[in-house]
N, C-alpha and C positions, 0 to 999 in steps of 0.2 A: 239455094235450097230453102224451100219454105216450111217450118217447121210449124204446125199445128198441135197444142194441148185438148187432151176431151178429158176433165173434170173425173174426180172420182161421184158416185153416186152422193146426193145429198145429206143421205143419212144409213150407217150399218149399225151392226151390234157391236157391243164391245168382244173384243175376242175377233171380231170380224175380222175383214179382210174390205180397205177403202184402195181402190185401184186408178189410178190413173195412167192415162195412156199419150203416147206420142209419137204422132207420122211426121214422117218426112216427104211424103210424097213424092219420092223416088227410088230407089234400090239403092246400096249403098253395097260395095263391093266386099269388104272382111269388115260387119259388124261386131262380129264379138271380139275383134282384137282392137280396133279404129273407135270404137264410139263407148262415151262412159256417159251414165245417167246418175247424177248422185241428186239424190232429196236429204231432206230432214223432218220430223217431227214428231212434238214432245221430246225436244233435244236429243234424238237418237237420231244417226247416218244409217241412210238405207239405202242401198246399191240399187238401182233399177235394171232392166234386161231387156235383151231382144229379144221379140216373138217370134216374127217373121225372117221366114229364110231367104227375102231375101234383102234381107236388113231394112224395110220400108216400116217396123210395126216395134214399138218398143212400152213397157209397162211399167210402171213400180208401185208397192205394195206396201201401205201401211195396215198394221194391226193397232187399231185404238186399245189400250188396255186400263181405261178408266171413262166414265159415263162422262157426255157434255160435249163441248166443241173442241176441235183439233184444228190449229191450225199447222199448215205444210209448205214446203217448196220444194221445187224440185229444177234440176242443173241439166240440160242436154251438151255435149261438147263432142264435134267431130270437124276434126281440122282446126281451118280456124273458123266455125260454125258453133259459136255458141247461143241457146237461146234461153230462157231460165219462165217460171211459171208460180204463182202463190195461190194458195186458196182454203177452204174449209170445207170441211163437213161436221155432223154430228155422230155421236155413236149414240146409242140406248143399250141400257143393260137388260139382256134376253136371256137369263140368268145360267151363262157358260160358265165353267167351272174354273177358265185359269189356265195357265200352263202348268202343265206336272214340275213338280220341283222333289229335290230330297228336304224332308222334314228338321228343321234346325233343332224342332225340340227332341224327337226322338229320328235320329242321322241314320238309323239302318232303315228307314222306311220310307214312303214315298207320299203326298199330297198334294191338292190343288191350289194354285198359288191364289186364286179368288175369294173360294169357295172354304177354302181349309180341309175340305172334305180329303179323310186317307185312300188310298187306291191300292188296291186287293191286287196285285199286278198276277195277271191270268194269260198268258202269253203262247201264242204259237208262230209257228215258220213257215212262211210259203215263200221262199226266194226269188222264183217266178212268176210270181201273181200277176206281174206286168205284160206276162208273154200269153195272158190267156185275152178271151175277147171283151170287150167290156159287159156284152150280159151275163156273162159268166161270171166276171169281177163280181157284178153287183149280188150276183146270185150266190158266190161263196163269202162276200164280207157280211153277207142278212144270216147266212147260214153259222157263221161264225160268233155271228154276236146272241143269235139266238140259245148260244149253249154257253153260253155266258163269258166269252173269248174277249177282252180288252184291248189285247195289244196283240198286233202281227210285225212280223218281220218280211220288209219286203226290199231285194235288192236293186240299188240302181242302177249297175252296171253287173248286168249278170252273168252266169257261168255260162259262156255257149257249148250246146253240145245239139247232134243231132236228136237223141233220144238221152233216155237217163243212165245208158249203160256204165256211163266215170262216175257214177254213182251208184252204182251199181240196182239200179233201178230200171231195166230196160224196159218195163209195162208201159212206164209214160214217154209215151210220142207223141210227136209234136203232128197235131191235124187242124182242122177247120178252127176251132174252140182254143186253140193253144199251139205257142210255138216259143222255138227256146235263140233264135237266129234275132236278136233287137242288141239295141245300145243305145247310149244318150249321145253320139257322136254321127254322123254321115258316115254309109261306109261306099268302098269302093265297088266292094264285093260283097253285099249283103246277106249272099245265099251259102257263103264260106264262113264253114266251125272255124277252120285252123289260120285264114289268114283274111277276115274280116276286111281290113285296109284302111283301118281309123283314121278319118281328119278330124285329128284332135282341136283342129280351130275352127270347125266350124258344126255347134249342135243343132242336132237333129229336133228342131222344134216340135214337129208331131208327137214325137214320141215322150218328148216331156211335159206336153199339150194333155195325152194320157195319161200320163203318173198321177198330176193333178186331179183330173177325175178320178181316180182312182181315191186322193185325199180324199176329196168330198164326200165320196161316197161313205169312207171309211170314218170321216167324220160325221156323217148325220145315224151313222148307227155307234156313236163315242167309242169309237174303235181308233186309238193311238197306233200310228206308224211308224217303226224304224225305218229310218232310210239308211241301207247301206250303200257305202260306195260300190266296195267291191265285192266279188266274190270268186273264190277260184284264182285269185291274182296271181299267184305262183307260175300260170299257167301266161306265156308271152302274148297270147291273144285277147285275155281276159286284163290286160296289163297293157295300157301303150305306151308308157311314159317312158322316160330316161331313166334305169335303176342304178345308176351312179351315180344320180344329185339324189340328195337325201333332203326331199321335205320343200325344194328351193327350184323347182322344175315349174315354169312360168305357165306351160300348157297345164299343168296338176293342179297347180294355187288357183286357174282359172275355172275348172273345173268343180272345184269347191265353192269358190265365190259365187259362181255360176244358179248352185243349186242352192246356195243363202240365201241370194236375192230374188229365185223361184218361190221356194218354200217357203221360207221362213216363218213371212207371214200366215200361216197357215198354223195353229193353234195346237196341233193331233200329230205335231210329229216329232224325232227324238230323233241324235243324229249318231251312227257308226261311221265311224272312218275308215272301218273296213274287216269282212270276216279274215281271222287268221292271218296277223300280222307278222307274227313270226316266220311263217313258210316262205314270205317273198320284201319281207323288209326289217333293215333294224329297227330297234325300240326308237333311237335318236328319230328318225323318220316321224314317228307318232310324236316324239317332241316338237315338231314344227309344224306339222298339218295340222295336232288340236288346236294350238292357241292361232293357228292362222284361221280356221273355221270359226271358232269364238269371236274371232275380231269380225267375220264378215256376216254372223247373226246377230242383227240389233237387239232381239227378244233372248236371248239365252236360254234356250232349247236344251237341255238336255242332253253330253255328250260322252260317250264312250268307246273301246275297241273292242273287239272278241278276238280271244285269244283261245289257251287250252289252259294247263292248269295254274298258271301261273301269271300274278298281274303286277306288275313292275312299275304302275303309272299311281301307287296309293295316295301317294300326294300332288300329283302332279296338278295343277288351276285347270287344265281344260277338262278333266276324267270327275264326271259326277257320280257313279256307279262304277261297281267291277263288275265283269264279265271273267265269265270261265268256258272252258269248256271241257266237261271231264265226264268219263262213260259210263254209264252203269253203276254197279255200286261203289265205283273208286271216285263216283262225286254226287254221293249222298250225304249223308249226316254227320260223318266222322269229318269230311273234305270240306263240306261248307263251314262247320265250326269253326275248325282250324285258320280259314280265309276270313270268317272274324275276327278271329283271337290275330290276326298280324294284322287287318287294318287297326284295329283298337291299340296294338304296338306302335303303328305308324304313325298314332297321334292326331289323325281324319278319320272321325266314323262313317260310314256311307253306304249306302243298299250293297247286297252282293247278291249276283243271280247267277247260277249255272243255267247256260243258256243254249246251251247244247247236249244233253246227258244220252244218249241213244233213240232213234227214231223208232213208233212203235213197227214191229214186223219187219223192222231194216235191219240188212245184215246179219239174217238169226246165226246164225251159224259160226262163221269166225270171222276175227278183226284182229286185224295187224299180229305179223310174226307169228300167225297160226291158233294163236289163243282161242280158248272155245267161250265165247260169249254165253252168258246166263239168257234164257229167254224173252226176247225183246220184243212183247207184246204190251196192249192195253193194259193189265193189272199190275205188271213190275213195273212201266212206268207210272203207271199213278201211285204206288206203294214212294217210288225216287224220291216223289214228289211231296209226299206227305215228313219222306226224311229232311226235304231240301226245307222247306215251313218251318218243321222243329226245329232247326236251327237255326232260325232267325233268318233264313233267305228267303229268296225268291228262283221263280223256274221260269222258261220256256220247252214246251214241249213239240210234238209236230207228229203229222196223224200218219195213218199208214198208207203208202202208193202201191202196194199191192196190186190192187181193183185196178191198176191203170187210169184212176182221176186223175192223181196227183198227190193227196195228202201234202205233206211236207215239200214238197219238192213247188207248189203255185195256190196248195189253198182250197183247190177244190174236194169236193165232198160228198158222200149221201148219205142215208139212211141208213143203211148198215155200219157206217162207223162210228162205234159206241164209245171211245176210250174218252174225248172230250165229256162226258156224262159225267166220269169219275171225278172230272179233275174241278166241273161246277160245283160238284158236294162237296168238295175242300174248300173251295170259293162261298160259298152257300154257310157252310160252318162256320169259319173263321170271321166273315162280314156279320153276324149274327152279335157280334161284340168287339170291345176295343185293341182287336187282336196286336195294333203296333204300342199296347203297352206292357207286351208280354215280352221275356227273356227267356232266351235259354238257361237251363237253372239244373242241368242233370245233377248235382250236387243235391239239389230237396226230396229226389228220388229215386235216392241208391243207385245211380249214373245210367237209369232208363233215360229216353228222351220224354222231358218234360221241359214245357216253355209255362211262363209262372210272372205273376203281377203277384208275387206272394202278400197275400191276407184280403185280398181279392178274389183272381183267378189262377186257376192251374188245370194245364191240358199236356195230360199223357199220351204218346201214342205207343199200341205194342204189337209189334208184326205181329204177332203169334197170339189170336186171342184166349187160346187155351193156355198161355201163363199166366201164373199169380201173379198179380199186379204188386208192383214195389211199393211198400211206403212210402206215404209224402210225407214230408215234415209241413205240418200247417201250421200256421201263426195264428195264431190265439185256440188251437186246438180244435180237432174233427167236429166235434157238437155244433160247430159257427159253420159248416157245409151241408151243401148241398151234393152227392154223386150221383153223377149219369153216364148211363152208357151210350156210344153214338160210336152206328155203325159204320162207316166210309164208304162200302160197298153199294150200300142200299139208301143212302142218306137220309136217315134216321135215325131218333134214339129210341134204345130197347131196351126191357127190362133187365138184361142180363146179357153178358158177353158170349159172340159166337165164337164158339172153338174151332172152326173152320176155315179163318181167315182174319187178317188184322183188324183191329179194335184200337178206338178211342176212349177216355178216360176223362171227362170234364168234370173238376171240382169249382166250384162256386161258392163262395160264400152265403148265407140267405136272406 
């Protein structure tokens, strides 16, 4: 077997992505079990991969993350077939921001590991965004960024269904533009919901050939991806592994590894190990899969689970944020505090985001055990969202599938969906100043929600604009502020508060 190297390109950016590549000039029968590619550099192991299905194309990916020359090697090994490779390239700094990281000096917030620069986390769900076509992708990630959307959530092994009816979503069907029947795996049976036929050993290159464009894309418009593993895993289809090894399932560990040494290198992405862990796995599970994906990303991405209301991982080394998931007003303002006030117990500060609070227009009517849901439209969830802020968190939100695009359910969109509007004037407001040095402080304002840099800033929010606004208690007394009114609705500030609908409160110093 004669194994030829092709060079990564001479020179990337930092943040980039330097690739090198390597044939074998033959087919190789079970690639992704038989052949290991390990590089190195700037002292980090980097797993490499195979492209080609059918084992003749294999890649690995370094990210420069400092300006000037890198040098690398890289290890091919298949039987007793080894051949090994060294070389350089340059990076230039083409002024990328970094990897997101949580902020050591203020631990509920988030920043760019380059740049310093804080990140306003603006977030929505499309979980299928991968089962749509690529100009569609490209035409809802432009779409998304343009209403000022940062980060999407997008899954990699996703929920198959014919349509959305287990979601009770049956508008979105799957047509020309979109389809919900993919996997990162070969399947036997492609065209079957319920028994796919996963050959867990051997992935489906195209389809993760796509994802990637997908990154791209979603990085040239700074649009940060979740990659989730799974979703729907509860469900034996959406699930191929052994659910009696917990954590230690050689096809799972592979699977993970798989999309470290894909991804990784790729700058704009953050990792879930999986929606709703609790439904199809224990906690110990998530003890083994975080720190086994930590060890298989050299750049330390950013990693966490979603769960529902409760997050059991607050100290755990691989868990850099919590995740929640909790509905309507049971994980608003009162829920997200609380989820501070026990990480700040736990002795780790670190972002917390409800990341799932009610889809808007989904579900109006009831959820679980009959209970009658409050109205789950554009304005109650932006109202959630202004409560999730005040408390020192963060949100994701997801638009509405109504219309049959999709919303939430893959990302697509049009014109008439206005609730992302709302939730950019919260974005719009809060980036307008040093919002991650502000606290929850309801104590300075008669236990309204007020977040407060007290003897600096303080920002009230009050559902109900037609109530008297609380007292603040200001440091060094009213005389030293400035107050303004600033509407949410309309993103702007106005002379006087509208009794019509909830109001903002910004005190400033002068």
């Amino acid at each position: 077997m004669e194994i030829r190297f092709l060079p990564p390109e001479p020179e990337t950016e930092v943040f980039g992505i330097a690739e090198a590549t390597i044939c074998t000039g033959e087919p190789i029968e079970d690639p992704f079990r038989c052949v290991t590619v390990q590089g190195e550099c700037d002292g980090r192991a980097v797993r490499g991969f195979c492209d080609a299905q059918d084992g003749s194309v294999y890649r690995i990916r370094f990210m420069p993350m400092r300006e000037g020359e890198h040098a690398f090697s890289v290890v091919f090994r298949y039987g007793e077939t080894e051949a090994s490779h060294t070389g350089r390239f340059t990076a230039r700094d083409a002024g990328r921001p970094g990897l997101l990281q949580a902020d050591p000096d203020y631990p509920f917030h988030f920043r760019w590991s380059a740049s310093g620069e804080h990140f306003f986390w603006n977030a929505t769900t499309a979980y299928m965004m991968a089962g749509c076509s690529e100009p569609v992708i490209e035409e809802s990630l432009a779409r998304l960024a343009s209403l000022g959307i940062n980060r999407v959530r997008v899954s990699l092994c996703p929920s198959r269904q014919r349509d959305g009816g287990r979601w009770y979503e049956p508008q979105v069907k799957p047509g020309p533009d979109f389809h919900y029947l993919y996997g990162p795996w070969l399947q036997a049976r492609p065209d079957s919901q319920s028994d796919p036929g996963w050959d867990v050993t051997r992935f489906d290159v195209a389809y993760w050939q796509k994802y990637e464009r997908l990154l791209r894309c979603a990085r040239w418009h700074d649009i940060l991806v979740q990659v989730i593993f799974f979703t729907d895993a509860q469900e034996p289809y959406n699930y191929p592994f052994d659910r009696e090894r917990v954590g230690d399932d050689p096809d799972e560990r592979r699977y993970y590894a798989y999309a470290a040494a894909r991804l990784a290198a790729f700058d704009n992405v953050e990792w879930c190990l999986t929606n709703e862990w609790a439904l199809f796995r224990p906690d110990e599970w998530a003890e083994a899969v975080g720190p086994w994906l930590s060890e298989c990303d050299p750049y330390g991405h950013l990693t966490s689970i979603h769960g529902h209301g409760h997050f059991p991982f607050r100290t755990s080394g691989w868990a850099d944020f919590a995740l929640f998931q909790s509905w309507d007003e049971h994980g608003g303002y009162a829920f997200m505090q609380k989820n501070r006030q026990e990480q700040i117990a736990a002795g780790r500060p670190m972002p917390q985001i409800n990341e799932e609070y009610g889809y808007e227009d989904s579900y109006p009517q009831v959820w679980g055990g009959g209970r009658v849901a409050p109205a789950r439209n554009a304005d109650s969830r932006r109202r959630l969202a202004w409560e999730i802020t005040m408390a020192g968190g963060y949100q994701t939100t997801g638009e509405s599938a109504v219309n049959g695009l999709g919303g939430w359910i893959n990302g697509r969109g049009d014109a008439s969906m206005t609730m992302l509007e709302g939730y950019r004037r919260l974005k719009e407001f809060f980036t307008a100043f040093a919002w991650w040095r502000l606290e929850p402080r309801p104590d300075l304002a008669e236990g309204a929600m007020c977040l407060a840099e007290p003897g600096a800033r303080y920002v009230l929010y009050l559902p109900d604009g037609s109530q008297t606004p609380p007292s603040v208690i200001l440091e060094g007394g009213s005389d030293s502020y400035e107050m303004r009114w600033y509407n949410p609705r309309a993103g702007r500030f106005v002379p006087e508060p509208d009794p019509d609908g909830d109001m903002v409160l910004l005190i400033e110093r002068r």
